[in-house]
ROKELUM-655628 format. One record per residue (C-alpha): residue in one letter; z, x, y. Coordinates in steps of 0.1 Angstrom, whole numbers, plus 2048, in hexadecimal, padded with zeros to 3 digits. Layout:
// ROKELUM-655628
aZXY ...
***
This chain:
// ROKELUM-655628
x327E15503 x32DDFA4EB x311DE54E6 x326DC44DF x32CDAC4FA x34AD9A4EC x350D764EF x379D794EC x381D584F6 x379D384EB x353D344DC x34CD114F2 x335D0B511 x30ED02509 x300D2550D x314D2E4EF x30FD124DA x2E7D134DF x2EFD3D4D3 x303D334B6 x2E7D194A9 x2C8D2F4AF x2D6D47491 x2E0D2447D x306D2C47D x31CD12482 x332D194A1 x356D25494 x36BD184AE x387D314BC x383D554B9 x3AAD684B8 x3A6D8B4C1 x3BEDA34B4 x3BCDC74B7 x3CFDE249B x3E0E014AB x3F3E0D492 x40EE114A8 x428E0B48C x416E1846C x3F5E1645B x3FADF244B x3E8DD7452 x405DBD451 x41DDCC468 x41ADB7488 x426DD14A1 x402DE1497 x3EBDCA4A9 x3EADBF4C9 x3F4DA54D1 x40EDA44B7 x403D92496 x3F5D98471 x3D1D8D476 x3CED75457 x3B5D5745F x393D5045F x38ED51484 x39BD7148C x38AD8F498 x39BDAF48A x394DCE4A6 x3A0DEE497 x3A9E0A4B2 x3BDE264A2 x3DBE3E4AD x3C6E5D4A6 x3DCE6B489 x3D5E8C47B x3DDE7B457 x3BEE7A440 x3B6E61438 x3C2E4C450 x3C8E2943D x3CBE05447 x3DDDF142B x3DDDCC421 x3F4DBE413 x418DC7413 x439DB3412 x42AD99432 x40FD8F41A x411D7C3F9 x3F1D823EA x3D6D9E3EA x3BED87400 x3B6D89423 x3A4D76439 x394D7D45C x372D7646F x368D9A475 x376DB8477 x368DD448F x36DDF7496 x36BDFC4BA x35FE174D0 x385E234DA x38BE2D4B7 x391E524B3 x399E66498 x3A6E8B495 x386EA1487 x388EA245F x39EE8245C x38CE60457 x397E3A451 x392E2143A x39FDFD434 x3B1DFC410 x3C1DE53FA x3E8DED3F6 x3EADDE3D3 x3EDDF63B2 x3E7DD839A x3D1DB83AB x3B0DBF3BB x3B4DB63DF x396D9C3F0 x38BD9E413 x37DD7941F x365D7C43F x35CD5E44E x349D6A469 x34ED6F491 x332D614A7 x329D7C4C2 x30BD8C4D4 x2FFDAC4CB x2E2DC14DF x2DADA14F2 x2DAD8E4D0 x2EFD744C3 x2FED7B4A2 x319D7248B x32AD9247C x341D9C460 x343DC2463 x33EDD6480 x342DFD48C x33BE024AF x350E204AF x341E474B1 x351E4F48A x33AE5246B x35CE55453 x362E32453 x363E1F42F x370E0041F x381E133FD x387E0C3DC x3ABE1F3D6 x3C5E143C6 x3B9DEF3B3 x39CDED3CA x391DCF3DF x371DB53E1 x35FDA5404 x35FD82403 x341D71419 x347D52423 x32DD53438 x30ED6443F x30ED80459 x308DA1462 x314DC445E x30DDD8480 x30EDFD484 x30DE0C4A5 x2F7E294A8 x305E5049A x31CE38483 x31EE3645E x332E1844D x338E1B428 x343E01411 x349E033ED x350DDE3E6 x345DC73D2 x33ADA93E7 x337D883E0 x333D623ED x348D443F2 x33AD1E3FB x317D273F7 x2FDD413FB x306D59410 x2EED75420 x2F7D98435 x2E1DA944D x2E3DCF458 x2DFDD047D x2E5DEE496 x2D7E13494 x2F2E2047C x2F7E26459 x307E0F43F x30DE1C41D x316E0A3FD x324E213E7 x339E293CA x33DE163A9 x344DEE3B2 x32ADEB3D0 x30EDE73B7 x31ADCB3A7 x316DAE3C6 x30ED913C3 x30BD7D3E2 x2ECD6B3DE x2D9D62402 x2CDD83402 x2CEDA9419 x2B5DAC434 x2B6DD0446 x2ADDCF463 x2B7DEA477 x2C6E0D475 x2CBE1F451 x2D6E0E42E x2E0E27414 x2EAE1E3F0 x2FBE333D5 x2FBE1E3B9 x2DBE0A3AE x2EBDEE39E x2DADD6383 x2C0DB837E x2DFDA1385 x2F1DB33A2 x2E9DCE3B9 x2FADDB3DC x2E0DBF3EC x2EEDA43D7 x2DAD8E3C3 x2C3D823DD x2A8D8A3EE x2A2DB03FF x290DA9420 x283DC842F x282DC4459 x287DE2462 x29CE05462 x29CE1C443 x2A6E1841F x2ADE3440E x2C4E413F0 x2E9E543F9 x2DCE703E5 x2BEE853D5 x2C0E6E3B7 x2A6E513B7 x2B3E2B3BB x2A3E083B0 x2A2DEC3C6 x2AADCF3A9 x2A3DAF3C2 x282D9F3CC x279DAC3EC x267DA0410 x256DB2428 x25CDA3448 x255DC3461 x25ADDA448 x270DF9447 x272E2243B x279E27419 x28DE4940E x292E64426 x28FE86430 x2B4E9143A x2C2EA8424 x2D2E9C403 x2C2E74405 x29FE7E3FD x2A0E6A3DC x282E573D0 x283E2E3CF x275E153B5 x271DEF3BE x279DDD39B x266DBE38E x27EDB836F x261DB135B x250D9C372 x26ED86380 x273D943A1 x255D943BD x24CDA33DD x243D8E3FA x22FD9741A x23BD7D435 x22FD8E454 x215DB045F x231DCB44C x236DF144A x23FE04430 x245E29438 x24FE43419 x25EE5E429 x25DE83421 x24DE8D3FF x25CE6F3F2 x253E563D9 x253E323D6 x246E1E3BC x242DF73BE x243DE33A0 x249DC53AB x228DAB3B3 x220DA33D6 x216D823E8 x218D77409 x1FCD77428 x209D9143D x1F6DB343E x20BDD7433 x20ADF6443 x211E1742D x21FE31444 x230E5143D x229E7042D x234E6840D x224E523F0 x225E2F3E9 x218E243C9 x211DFD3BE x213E01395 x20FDDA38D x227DDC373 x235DBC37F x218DAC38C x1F6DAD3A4 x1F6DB53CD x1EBD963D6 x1F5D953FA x1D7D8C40E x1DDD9B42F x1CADBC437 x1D6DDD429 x1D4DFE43C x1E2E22431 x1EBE31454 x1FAE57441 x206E62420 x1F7E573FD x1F5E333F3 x1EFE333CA x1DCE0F3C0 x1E7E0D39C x1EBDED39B x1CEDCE3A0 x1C8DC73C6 x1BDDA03C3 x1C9D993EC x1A5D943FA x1B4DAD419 x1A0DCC425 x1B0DEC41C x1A8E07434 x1ADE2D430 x1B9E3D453 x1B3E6145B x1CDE77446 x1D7E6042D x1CBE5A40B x1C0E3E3F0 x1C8E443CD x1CFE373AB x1BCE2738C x1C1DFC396 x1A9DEB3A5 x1A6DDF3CE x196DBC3D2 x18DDBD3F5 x176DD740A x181DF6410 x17BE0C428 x187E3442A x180E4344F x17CE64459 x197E7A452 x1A6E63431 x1A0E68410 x199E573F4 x1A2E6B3CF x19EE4D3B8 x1ADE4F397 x1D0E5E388 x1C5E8337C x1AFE74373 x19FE4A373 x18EE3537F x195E1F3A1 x184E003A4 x176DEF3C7 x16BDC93C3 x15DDC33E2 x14ADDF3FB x157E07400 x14CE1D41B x154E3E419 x158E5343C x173E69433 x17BE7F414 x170E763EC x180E8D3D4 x173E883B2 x184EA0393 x16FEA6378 x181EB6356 x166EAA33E x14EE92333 x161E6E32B x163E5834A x18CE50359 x194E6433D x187E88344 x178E7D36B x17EE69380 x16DE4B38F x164E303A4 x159E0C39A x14DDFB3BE x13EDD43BB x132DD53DC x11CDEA3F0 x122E0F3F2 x122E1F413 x126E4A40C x132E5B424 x146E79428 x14BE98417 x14DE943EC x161EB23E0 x15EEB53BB x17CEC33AB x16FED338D x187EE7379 x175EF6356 x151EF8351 x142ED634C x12EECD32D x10BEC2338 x103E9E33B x108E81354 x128E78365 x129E53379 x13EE5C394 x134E373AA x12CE1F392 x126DFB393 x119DF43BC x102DDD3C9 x0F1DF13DE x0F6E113EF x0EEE22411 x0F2E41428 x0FFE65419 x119E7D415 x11BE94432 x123EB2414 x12AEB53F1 x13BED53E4 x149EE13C5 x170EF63BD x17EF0039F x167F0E387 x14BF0A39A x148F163BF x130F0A3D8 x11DEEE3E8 x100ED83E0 x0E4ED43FA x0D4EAA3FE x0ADE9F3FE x0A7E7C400 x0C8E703F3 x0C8E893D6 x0DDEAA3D5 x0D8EC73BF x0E6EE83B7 x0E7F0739B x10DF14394 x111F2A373 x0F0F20362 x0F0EFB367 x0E1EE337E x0F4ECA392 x0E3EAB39E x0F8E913B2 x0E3E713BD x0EFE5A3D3 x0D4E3A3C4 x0E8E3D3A5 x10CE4C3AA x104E6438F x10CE8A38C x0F5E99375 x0FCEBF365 x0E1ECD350 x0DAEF8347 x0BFF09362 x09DF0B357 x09BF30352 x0BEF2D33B x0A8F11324 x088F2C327 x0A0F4731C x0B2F35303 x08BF2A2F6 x081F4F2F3 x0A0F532E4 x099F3A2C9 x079F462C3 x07FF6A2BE x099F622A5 x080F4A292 x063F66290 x080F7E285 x086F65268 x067F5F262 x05FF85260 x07BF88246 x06DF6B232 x051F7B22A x05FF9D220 x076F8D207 
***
């Protein structure tokens, strides 16, 4: 069923009006709706193809396409021909509706008929309800058809916004476009609505420049071609993140080259077949930001990888969701949101400097890593884990950390952050938990400060064991836990944070005897000489 409700007559009457203001759109007047049929041919300015009979050229017309059903692939829609003296066209929106059908292998696109001048398509915008919603849109496929696509054959063509509106895919569609789109009489802004799939892709697509900002906030955005610091596929503007998923049109990773806001939140990458690629959010050297406006999600789906550069501000809390792993770098800044943090699944990596005074909290099956530092408490509950550093480091905690779930420490040798890894708490220390100590080589005796820095601490690990070189577990008495692996003694005690390794007794008594025998031999052969 289509999901528009369509207002095909003239947009007057109070109801309307009240619509048209709540999503600050001035009301447009009369709406002309003409429907293409192709009942002639596949041009656009053939007025025998539309019903009723008429080019659609003006600013208040909504363009329907419905389609003959030819077996011809593809099956084209031209503009211009003889009937129109320039490559420019203008119309409110243009929709794909639910009647068009296509024979199986064929698809459609709209195309530009010139071999020498670009052609421009100006949307101005039809004022409609959508899902109960009013909207203005520009571009709309409510038909069944995932080969649908806005081309760039022959010398290629541009979308013009003068307005701002939205894009709405119906669900199990796909609508591709591979122009470049820009703005007239001010700052214009699109918006992805409906459970489908939009795809910018190709060569021009990346070089928008519309500059009132993309906000997705429903169904699937895909993007080919990552663009630059001064145009990308979501224009110069903002990226605001309200929903739906984000992810690249390939297995090859994308930039997102615009400042962005989380307002709701959205998946990032994907686990379909050939779109798993990984995503980086830019800072351009500290010129584009992040801001939290409202509580936000951000799932990384799959295996995959996201890593944020950009700094983050803003009062609303964040949600890491997904499987995959989200990483904060601070190459372009400090996460200085102050709304509460929480890592529902996957692997959040704190690189960068936490300064937001929100809790972060550790759920059950997700894990806290990296080498930055977090400003406010933290908390990791049963079932999370915390593995501070990078292979390894050092993660700092300004404030309190209880530990409930799982600590894994990896020791390769004796510098701190740089052979094992650490954690720097200026709070209390509540342990907690199991502390798995991932040790790889045999360890040079000394002392390793695996919690350093706390206030004070209280309660105990529920176990402490030992893999890699050494196997086995060490056993607790009042707060201190020992054990004998290979000839050495470990010591872990929870007053101090400290691991101490030092030989057994009996190897120092053997290696004395040892040391002796070989003096009395010397001694022996002194006085013969």
């Amino acid at each position: 069923m289509n999901t528009i409700t369509k207002q095909r007559a003239r947009l007057v009457g109070t109801a309307v009006a009240i619509a048209i203001l709540a999503v600050g759109f001035p009301a447009l007047g009369q709406t002309t709706v003409q429907t293409f049929t192709g009942a002639s041919s596949e041009f656009w300015t053939i007025a025998s193809n539309w019903t009723p009979s008429g080019i659609p050229n003006a600013s208040g017309i909504w363009a329907e396409i419905d389609s003959r059903g030819t077996t011809a692939s593809p099956q084209r829609i031209f503009y211009p021909s003889g009937s129109l003296t320039t490559n420019t066209m203008s119309v409110g929106a243009i929709s794909f509706l639910p009647t068009l059908s296509l024979s199986s292998g064929t698809s459609l696109s709209i195309q530009n008929n010139s071999s020498s001048i670009k052609g421009t398509l100006k949307l101005f915008g039809i004022d409609t309800t959508i899902g109960g919603v009013p909207r203005r849109i520009v571009l709309d496929n409510s038909s069944t058809l995932s080969n649908i696509s806005f081309t760039q054959t022959l010398a290629g063509q541009d979308f013009e916004l003068n307005t701002s509106g939205a894009i709405h895919v119906a669900e199990n569609t796909q609508l591709t476009s591979t122009a470049t789109i820009r703005e007239a009489g001010g700052a214009r802004a699109l918006t992805k609505i409906g459970p489908g799939t939009l795809v910018f892709s190709g060569t021009t697509s990346d070089d928008s420049v519309y500059s009132g900002g993309f906000a997705m906030e429903q169904g699937v955005v895909q993007w080919t071609n990552s663009g630059s610091t001064s145009a990308s596929p979501f224009g110069i503007g903002p990226l605001t993140l309200q929903g739906g998923t984000l992810r690249s049109s390939s297995t090859t990773g994308r930039s997102i080259n615009v400042s962005v806001v989380l307002d709701g939140g959205a998946t990032l990458g994907s686990t379909d077949t050939g779109v798993t690629g990984d995503i980086t959010i830019n800072s351009s050297a500290g010129l584009l930001a992040t801001t939290v406006t409202n509580d936000s999600v951000v799932a990384i789906a799959g295996t995959g990888l996201t890593v944020w550069n950009q700094a983050i501000s803003g009062s609303g809390g964040l949600t890491k969701q997904g499987t995959g792993t989200l990483r904060f770098s601070g190459l372009g800044g400090d996460v200085a949101s102050s709304g509460p943090m929480i890592v529902s699944a996957g692997t959040l990596v704190m690189d960068a400097a936490k300064t937001g005074s929100g809790t972060l909290t550790v759920q059950s099956g997700a894990t806290l890593s990296g080498t930055g530092s977090i400003a406010g408490a933290t908390t990791i509950l049963a079932g999370g884990t915390l593995a501070p550093g990078g292979s390894p480091g050092v993660l700092s905690f300004g404030d309190n950390l209880s530990l409930t779930g799982t600590t894994v420490i990896e020791i390769n040798g004796p510098a701190r952050g740089t052979d094992y890894d650490g954690v720097n708490v200026g709070g209390a220390l509540g342990f907690g938990g199991s502390l798995d100590l991932q040790i790889p080589t045999v360890l040079t005796n000394g002392t390793y400060e695996l919690f350093d820095g706390f206030a004070s601490q209280t309660s105990t690990f529920s176990s402490i064991t030992l893999a890699g070189a050494y196997t086995g577990s060490l056993a607790e008495s009042a707060g201190v836990w020992t054990g004998s692996f290979g000839g050495q003694d470990f010591t872990f005690t929870n007053a101090t944070g400290d691991l101490s390794v030092v030989p057994e007794p009996s190897v120092l008594a053997l290696a004395g005897i040892a040391v002796a025998a070989v003096g009395g031999l010397w001694r022996r052969q002194m006085k013969r000489g």
